[in-house]
C-alpha positions as CSV (number, residue, x, y, z in Angstrom):
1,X,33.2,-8.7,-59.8
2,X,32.0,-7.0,-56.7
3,X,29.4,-5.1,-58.7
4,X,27.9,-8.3,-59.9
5,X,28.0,-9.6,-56.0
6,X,26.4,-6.3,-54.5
7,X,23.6,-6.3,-57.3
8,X,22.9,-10.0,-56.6
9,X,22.9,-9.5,-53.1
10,X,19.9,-6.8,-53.5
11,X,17.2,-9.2,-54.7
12,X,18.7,-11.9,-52.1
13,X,18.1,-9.6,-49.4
14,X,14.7,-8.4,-50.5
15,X,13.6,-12.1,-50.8
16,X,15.1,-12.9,-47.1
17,X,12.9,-9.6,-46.2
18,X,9.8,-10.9,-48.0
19,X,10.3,-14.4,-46.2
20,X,9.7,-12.6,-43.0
21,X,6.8,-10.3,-43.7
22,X,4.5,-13.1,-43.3
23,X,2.4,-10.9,-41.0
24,X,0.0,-8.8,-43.8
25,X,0.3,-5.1,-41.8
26,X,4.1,-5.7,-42.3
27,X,3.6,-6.8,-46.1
28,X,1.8,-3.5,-46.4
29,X,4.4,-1.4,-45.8
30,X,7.5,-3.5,-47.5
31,X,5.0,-3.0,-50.6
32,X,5.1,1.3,-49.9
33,X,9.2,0.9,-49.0
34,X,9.4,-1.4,-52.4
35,X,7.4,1.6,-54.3
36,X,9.3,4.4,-52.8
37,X,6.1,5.4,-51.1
38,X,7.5,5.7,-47.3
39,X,5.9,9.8,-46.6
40,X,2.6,8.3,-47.2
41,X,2.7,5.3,-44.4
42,X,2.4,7.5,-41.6
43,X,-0.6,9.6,-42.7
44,X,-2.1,6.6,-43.8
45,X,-1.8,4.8,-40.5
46,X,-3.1,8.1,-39.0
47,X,-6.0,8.9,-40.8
48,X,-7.1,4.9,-40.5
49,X,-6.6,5.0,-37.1
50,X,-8.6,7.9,-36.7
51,X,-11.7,6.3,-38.9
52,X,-11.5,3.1,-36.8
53,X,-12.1,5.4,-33.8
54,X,-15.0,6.8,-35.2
55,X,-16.5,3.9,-36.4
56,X,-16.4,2.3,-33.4
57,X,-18.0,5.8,-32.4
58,X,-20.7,4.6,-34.0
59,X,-22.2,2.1,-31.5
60,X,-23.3,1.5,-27.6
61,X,-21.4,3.0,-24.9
62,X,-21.6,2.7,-20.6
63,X,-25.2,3.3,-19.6
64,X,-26.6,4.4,-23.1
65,X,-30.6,4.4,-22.2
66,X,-30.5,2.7,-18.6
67,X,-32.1,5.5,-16.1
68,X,-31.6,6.8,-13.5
69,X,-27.6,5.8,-13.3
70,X,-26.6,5.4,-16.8
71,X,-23.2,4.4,-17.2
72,X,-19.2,5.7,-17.1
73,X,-20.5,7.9,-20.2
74,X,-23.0,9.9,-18.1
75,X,-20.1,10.4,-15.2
76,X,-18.1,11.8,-17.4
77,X,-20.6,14.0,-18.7
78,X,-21.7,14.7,-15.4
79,X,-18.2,16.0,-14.3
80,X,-18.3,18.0,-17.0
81,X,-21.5,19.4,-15.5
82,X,-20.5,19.8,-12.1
83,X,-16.8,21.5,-12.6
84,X,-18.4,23.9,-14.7
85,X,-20.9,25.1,-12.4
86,X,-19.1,25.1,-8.7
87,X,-16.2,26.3,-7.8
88,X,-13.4,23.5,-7.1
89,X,-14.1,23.1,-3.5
90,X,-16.8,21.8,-3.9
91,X,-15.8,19.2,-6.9
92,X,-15.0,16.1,-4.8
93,X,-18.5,16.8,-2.5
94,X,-21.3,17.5,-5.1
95,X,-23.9,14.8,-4.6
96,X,-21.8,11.7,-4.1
97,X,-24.0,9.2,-4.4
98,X,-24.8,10.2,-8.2
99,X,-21.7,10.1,-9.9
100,X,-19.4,11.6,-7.6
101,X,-16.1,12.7,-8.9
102,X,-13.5,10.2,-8.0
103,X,-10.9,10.6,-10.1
104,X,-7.6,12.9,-9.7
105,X,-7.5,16.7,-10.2
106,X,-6.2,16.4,-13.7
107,X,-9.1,14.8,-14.7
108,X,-11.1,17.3,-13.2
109,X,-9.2,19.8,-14.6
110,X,-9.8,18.2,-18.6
111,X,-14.1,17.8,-17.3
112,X,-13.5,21.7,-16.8
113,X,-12.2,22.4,-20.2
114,X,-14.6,20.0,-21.9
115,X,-17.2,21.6,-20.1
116,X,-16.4,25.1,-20.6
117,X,-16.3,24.4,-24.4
118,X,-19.8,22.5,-24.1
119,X,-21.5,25.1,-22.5
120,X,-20.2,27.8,-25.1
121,X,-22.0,25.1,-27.9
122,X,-24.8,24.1,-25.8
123,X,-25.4,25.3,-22.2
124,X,-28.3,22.5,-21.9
125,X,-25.5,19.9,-22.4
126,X,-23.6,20.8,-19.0
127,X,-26.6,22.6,-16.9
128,X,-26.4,22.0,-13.3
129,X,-28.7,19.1,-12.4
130,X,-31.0,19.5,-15.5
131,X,-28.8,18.0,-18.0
132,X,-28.8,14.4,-16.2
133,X,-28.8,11.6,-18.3
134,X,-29.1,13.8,-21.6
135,X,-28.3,11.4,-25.1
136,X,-28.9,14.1,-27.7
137,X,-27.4,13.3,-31.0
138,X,-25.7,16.6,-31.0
139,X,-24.3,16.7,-27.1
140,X,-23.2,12.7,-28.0
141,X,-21.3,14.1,-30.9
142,X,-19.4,16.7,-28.8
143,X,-18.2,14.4,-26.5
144,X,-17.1,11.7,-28.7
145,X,-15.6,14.4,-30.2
146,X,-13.4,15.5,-26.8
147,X,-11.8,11.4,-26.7
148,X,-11.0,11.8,-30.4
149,X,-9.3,15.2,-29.7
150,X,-7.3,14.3,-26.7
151,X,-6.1,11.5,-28.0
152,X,-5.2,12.5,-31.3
153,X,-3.2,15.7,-29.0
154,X,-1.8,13.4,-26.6
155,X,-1.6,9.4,-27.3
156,X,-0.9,9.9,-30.8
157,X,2.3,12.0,-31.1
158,X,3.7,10.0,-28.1
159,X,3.7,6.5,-29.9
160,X,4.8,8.2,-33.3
161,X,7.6,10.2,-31.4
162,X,8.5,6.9,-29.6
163,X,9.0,4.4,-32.1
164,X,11.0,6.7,-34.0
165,X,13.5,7.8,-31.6
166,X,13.7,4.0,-31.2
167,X,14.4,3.6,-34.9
168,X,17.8,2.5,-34.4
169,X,16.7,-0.4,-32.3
170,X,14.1,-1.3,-34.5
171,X,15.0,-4.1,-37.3
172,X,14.0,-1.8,-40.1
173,X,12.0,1.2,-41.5
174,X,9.0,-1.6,-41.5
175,X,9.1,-2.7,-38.1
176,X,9.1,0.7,-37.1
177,X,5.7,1.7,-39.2
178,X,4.4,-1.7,-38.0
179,X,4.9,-1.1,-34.5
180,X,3.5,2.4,-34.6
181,X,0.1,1.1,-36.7
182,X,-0.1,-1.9,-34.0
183,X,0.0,1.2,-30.8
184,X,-2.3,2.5,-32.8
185,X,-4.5,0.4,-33.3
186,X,-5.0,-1.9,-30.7
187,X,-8.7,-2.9,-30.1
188,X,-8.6,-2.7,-26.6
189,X,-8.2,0.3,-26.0
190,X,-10.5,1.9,-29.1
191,X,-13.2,-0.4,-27.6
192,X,-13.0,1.2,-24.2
193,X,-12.6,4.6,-25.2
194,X,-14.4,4.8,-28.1
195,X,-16.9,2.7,-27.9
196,X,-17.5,1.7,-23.7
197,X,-16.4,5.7,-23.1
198,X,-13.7,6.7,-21.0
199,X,-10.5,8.8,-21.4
200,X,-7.7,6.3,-21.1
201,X,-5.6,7.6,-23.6
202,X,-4.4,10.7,-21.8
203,X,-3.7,8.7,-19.1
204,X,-1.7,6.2,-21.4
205,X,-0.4,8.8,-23.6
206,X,1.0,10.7,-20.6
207,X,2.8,7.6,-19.9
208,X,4.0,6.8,-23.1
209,X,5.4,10.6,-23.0
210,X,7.4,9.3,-19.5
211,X,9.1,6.6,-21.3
212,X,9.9,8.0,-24.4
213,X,12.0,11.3,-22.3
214,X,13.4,8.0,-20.5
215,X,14.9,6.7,-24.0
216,X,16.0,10.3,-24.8
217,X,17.7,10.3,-21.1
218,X,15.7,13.4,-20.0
219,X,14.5,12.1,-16.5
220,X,13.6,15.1,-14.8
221,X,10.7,15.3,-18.2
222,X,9.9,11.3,-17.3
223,X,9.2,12.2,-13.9
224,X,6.8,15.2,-14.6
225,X,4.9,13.4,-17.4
226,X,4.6,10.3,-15.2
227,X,3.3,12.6,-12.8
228,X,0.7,14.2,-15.2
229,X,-0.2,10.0,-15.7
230,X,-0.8,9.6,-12.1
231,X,-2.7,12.9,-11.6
232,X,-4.9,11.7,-14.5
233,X,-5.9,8.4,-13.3
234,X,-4.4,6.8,-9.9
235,X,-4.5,3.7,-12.2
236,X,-1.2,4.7,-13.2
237,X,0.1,3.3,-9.9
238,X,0.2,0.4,-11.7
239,X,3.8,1.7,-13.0
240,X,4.7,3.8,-9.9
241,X,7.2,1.1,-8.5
242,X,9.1,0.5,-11.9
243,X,9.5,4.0,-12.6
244,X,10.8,4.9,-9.0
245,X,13.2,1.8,-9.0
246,X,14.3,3.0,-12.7
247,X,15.0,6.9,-11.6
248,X,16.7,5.7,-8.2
249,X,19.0,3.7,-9.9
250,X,19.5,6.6,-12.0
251,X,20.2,9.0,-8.7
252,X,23.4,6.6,-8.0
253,X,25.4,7.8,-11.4
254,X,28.5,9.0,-11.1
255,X,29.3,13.1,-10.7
256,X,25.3,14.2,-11.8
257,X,23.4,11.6,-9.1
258,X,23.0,13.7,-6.4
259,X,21.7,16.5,-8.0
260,X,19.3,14.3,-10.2
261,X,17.7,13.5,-6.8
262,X,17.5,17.0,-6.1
263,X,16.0,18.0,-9.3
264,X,13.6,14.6,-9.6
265,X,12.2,15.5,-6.2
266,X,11.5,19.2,-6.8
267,X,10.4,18.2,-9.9
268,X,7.7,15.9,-8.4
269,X,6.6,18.3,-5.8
270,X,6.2,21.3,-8.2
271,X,3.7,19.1,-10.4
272,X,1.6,17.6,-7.7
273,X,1.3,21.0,-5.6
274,X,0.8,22.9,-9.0
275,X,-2.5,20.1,-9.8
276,X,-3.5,20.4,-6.5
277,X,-3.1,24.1,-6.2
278,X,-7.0,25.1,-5.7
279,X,-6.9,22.6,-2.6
280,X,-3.8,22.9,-1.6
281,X,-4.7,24.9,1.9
282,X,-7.1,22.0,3.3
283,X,-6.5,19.3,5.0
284,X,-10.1,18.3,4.4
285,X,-10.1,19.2,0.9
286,X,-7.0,16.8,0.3
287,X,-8.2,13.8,2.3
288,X,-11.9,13.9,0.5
289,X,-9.8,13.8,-2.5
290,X,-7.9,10.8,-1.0
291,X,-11.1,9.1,-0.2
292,X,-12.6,9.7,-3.3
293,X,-9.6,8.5,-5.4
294,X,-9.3,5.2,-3.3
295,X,-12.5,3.9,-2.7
296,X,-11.0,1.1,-0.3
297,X,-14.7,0.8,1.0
298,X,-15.9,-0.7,-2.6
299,X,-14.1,-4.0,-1.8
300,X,-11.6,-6.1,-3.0
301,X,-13.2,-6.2,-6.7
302,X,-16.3,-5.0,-8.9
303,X,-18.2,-7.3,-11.6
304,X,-16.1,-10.0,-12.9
305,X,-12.8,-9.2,-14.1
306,X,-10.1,-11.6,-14.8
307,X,-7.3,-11.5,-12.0
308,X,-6.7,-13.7,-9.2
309,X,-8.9,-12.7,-6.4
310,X,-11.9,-13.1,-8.8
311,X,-10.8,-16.2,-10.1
312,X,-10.2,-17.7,-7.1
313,X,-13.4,-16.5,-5.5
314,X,-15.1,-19.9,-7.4
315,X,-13.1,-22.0,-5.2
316,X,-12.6,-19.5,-2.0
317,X,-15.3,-17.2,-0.9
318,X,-12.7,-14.7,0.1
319,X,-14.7,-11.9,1.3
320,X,-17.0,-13.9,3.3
321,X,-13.6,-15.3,5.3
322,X,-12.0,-11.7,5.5
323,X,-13.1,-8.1,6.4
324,X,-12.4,-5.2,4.3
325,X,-9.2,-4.3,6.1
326,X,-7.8,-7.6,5.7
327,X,-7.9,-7.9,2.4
328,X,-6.5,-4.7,1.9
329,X,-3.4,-6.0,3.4
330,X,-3.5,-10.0,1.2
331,X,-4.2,-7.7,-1.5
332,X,-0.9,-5.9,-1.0
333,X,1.3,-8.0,0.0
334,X,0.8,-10.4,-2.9
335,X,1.4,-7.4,-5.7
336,X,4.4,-6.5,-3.7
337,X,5.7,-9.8,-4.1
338,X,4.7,-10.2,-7.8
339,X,6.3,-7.0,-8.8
340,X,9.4,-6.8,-6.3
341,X,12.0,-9.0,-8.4
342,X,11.2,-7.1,-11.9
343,X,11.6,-4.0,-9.7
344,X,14.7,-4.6,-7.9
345,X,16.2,-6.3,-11.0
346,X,15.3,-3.3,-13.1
347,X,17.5,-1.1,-10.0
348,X,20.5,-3.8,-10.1
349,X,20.9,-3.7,-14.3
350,X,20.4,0.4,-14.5
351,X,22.8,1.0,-11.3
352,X,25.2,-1.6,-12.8
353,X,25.3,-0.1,-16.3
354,X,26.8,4.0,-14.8
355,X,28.4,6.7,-17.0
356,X,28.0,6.8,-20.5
357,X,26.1,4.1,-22.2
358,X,26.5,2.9,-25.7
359,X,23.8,3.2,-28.2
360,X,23.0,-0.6,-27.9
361,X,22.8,-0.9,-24.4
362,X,21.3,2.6,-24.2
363,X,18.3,0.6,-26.3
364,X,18.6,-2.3,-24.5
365,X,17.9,-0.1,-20.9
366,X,14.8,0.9,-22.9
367,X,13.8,-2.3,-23.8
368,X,14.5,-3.4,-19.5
369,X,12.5,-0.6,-18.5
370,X,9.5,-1.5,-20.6
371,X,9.5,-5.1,-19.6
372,X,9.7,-4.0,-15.6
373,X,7.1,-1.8,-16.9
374,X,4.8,-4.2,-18.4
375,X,5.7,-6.8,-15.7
376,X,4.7,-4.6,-12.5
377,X,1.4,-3.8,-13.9
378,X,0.2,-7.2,-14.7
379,X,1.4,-8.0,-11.2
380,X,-0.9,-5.2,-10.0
381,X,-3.9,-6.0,-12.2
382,X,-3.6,-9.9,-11.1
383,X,-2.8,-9.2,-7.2
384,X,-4.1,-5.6,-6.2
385,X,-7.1,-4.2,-4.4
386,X,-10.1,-3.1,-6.5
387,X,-9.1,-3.7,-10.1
388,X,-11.6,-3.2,-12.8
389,X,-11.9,-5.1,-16.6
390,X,-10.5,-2.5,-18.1
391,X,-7.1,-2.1,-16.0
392,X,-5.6,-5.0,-18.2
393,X,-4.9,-1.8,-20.6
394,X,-1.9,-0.5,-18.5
395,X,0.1,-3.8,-19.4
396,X,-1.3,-4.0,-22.3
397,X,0.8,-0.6,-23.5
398,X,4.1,-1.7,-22.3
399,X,3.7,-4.6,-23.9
400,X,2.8,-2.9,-27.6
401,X,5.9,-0.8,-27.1
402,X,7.5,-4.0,-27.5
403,X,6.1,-5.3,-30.4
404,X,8.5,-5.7,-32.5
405,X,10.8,-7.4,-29.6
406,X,7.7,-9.7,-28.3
407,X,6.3,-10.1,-32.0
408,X,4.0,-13.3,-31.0
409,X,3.7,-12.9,-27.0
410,X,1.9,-8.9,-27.8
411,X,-0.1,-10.6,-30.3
412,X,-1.5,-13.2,-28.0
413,X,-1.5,-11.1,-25.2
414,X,-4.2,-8.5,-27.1
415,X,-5.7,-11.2,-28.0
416,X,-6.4,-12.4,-24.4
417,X,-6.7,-9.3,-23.1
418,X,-9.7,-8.5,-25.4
419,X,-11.4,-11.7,-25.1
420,X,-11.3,-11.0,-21.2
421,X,-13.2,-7.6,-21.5
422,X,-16.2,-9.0,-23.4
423,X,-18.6,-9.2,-20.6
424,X,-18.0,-5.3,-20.1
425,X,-18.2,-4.6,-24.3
426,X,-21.5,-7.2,-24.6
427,X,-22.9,-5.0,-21.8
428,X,-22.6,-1.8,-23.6
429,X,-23.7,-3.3,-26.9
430,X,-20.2,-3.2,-28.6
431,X,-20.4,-6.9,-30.1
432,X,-20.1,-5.9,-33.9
433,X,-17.1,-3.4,-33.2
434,X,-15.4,-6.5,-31.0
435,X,-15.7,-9.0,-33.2
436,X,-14.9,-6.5,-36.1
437,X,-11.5,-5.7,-34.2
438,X,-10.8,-9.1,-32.7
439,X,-10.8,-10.6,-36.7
440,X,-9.0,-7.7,-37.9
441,X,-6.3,-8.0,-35.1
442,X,-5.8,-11.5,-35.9
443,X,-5.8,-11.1,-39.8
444,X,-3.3,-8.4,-39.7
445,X,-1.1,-9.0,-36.8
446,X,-1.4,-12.5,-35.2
447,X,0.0,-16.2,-35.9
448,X,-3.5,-17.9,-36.3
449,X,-4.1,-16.7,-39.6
450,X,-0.7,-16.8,-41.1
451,X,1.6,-18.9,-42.5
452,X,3.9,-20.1,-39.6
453,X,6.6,-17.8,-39.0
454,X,10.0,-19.7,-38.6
455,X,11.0,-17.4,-36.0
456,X,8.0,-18.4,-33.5
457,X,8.4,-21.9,-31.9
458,X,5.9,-24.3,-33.5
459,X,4.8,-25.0,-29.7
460,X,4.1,-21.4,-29.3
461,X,1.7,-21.3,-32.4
462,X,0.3,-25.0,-31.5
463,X,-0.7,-23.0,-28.1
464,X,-1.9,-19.9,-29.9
465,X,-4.5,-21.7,-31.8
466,X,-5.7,-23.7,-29.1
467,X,-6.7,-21.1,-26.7
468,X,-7.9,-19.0,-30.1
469,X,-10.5,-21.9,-30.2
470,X,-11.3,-22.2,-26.9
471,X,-12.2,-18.7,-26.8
472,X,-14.3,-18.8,-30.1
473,X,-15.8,-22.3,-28.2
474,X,-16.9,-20.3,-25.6
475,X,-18.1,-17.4,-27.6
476,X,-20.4,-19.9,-29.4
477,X,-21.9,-21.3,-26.4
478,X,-22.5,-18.4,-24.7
479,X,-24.4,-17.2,-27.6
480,X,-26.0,-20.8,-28.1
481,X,-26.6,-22.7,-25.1
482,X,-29.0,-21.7,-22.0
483,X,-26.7,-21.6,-19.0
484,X,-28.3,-23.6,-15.8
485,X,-30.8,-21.4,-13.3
486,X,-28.2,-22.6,-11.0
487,X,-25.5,-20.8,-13.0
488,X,-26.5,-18.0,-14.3
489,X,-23.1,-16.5,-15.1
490,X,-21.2,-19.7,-15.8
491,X,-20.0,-18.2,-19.4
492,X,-18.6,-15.0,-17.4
493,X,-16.9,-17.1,-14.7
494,X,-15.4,-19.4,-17.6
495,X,-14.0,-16.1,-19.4
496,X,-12.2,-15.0,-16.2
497,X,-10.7,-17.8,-15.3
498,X,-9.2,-19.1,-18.4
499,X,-8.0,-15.1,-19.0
500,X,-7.0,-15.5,-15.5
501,X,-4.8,-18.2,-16.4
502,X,-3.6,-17.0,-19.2
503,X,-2.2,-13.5,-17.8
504,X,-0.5,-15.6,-15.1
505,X,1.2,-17.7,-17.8
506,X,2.6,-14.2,-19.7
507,X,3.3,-12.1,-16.4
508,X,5.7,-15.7,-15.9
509,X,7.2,-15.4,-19.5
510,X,7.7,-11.6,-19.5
511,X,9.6,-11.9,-16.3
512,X,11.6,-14.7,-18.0
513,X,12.7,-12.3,-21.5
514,X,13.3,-9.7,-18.5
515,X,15.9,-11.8,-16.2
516,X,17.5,-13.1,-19.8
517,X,17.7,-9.8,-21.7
518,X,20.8,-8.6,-19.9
């Protein structure tokens, strides 16, 4: 009878459902849905996320203890210092050589607020000159206090918000809570933020705000957030040619697209004259914050980080061939031709697709958008002038917002991307938080540790464990064998190069699931 087949075909489905939660996080939260326990997944995944940030908390940072420069956590104290204490004109010229201020006005404008609240607490903590390289307990506190604040304000209700206006893309109520604990709680970024010390989450959360008023088709919103991302951190450039090519495309619609224009571009210049307001009236007030923003004078890279131009640099001295200027323009050109076809087949799909869109290929636009996304800003982080370890973040969020689409490609990719900033974590004295994170990532999200999913190619998880090993291979012998006088940083060059290789190998595959999702 068909009430015999529909309460057979309840435990069937549940089975097929417990067949594919071979991933633990995902078991997790079939067992609350099973239980009837769904309100308490999200404040669960909450309130862990926010004690995994604090723990890591607990450890080194940038600088901690290394007079007379410190680290990234002393500049942002330091900006804290100096925005409280002058007036804006002078923010971008107050003693340059000891951490100058060189990021955008919005950033200024959060080391303002920081700094007003600081000096309410403490006035020692922010006092002009005399505070420098100050590690009180109490003034470390406050401002691992200000990243848990801003992000909790601004990164965390833009990945809940997103994945569940996605919901309908999603392949059930547990992908979605899976996807929004793996945003959450991706190592990476707790490690720089939270433990190495930096504000990349407002940065990243403003951006995740863009694309989440881009799946709600609110584009005059995408722009302004997008240009609250850029003001933040000019890092954000990274996604500056996707998002143009995604709201041009946009501008050629039927009936509305010329007045989308209009609005996107007075949009655009409302935000960026509205941030740059105090300086506004000098041209040398907005070229010093030019200079300062794009230090083109630093070179074509710092340290070792894992992109091309480093990697190369083994085999081809490059900046002993080239001057400054010229690698400036290699530099450029290469990005521009590693981003240019996701960018321009982004603008063909979107422009092709006019009028009203259906819910599925409403999603599916989504889903384009994040891969151009993700695609241009591992093309910048491999190709571009001046990149720094910790730029791999910006494709690494693209690339969670796919998570559920990309289940073992994001997985690997974190992976990866974590291994390739452990020079920068061992620095700052972060080894028991990484390793902490790097075997919790791989226990509760990634193939290594799991029974083989049938939906990931057995070559895929062959490869997955390989370059697992070789990275716990060279883990091991950097902590156990004596490099050669001769090569002092043999472990470091090893690390960039096979991360090297590896990021070339997933900007090749993204690009692939981009040209074949439409």
């Amino acid at each position: 009878s068909p009430k015999k087949a529909a309460a057979g075909a309840i435990p069937a489905a549940e089975n097929a459902a417990k067949a594919v939660d071979i991933v633990p996080i995902n078991s997790w939260f079939r067992f609350l849905e099973t239980q009837g326990a769904q309100g308490i997944a999200l404040p669960v995944t909450l309130l862990f996320a926010v004690l995994i940030r604090w723990s890591v908390a607990l450890h080194g940072y940038s600088g901690r203890g290394s007079p007379p420069m410190f680290g990234d956590y002393e500049a942002q104290r330091h900006w804290m210092e100096i925005t409280t204490h002058l007036p804006p004109s002078k923010w971008y010229f107050y003693d340059l050589q000891y951490w100058g201020l060189d990021y955008p006005p919005l950033t200024a404008f959060q080391s303002w607020a920081c700094g007003l609240v600081a000096n309410l607490i403490n006035p020692d903590w922010v006092a002009l000159d005399k505070s420098r390289g100050i590690e009180t307990h109490e003034s470390k506190l406050f401002m691992r206090a200000t990243v848990l604040v801003l992000d909790l304000a601004i990164f965390f209700p833009a990945v809940v918000l997103f994945f569940r206006f996605q919901k309908r893309a999603m392949d059930s109520w547990v992908s979605q809570q899976a996807s929004i604990f793996t945003a959450l709680l991706s190592p990476c970024l707790l490690l720089i933020d939270h433990g190495h010390f930096q504000y990349n989450s407002v940065m990243l959360g403003f951006f995740i705000w863009a694309v989440y008023f881009a799946a709600r088709e609110h584009y005059v919103r995408m722009a302004i957030l997008f240009c609250c991302a850029l003001m933040f951190k000019q890092m954000a450039l990274y996604y500056a040619p996707a998002v143009f090519f995604f709201l041009l495309a946009k501008c050629f619609q039927p009936n509305h697209g010329f007045a989308l224009f209009i609005k996107l571009g007075l949009a655009v210049a409302f935000t960026f004259g509205l941030l740059l307001l105090p300086w506004i009236q000098s041209p040398e007030q907005l070229m010093q914050i030019l200079v300062r923003v794009f230090p083109v004078a630093r070179g074509l890279y710092e340290d070792k980080v894992a992109n091309v131009w480093c990697a190369l640099n083994v085999v081809v001295k490059l900046r002993s061939m080239f001057d400054t200027a010229r690698l400036l323009r290699i530099a450029t050109a290469a990005t521009s031709l590693a981003f240019l076809p996701a960018c321009i087949h982004l603008f063909v799909v979107v422009r092709r697709h006019r009028g009203r869109l259906l819910p599925a290929v409403r999603d599916n636009m989504v889903r384009l958008l994040n891969y151009s996304l993700l695609n241009t800003s591992l093309a910048f982080f491999l190709f571009s002038f001046q990149v720094h370890e910790k730029s791999i973040l910006l494709p690494l969020i693209p690339a969670l917002l796919l998570a559920d689409d990309e289940r073992w490609a994001v997985n690997w990719f974190v992976q990866v991307a974590l291994f390739s900033m452990y020079p920068l974590l061992f620095k700052d004295g972060l080894q028991v938080p990484y390793v902490v994170l790097a075997v919790g990532w791989s226990v509760l999200r990634s193939c290594p540790v799991c029974p083989a999913d049938k939906k990931t190619p057995r070559i895929v998880f062959l490869l997955q464990w390989l370059t697992t090993l070789v990275m716990v291979g060279l883990h091991m012998a950097d902590m156990l064998v004596s490099p050669p006088p001769s090569l002092p940083d043999i472990f470091v060059v090893l690390n960039v190069v096979f991360s090297c290789g590896m990021f070339l190998f997933f900007l090749a595959y993204f690009n692939y699931r981009q040209f074949t999702l439409l």
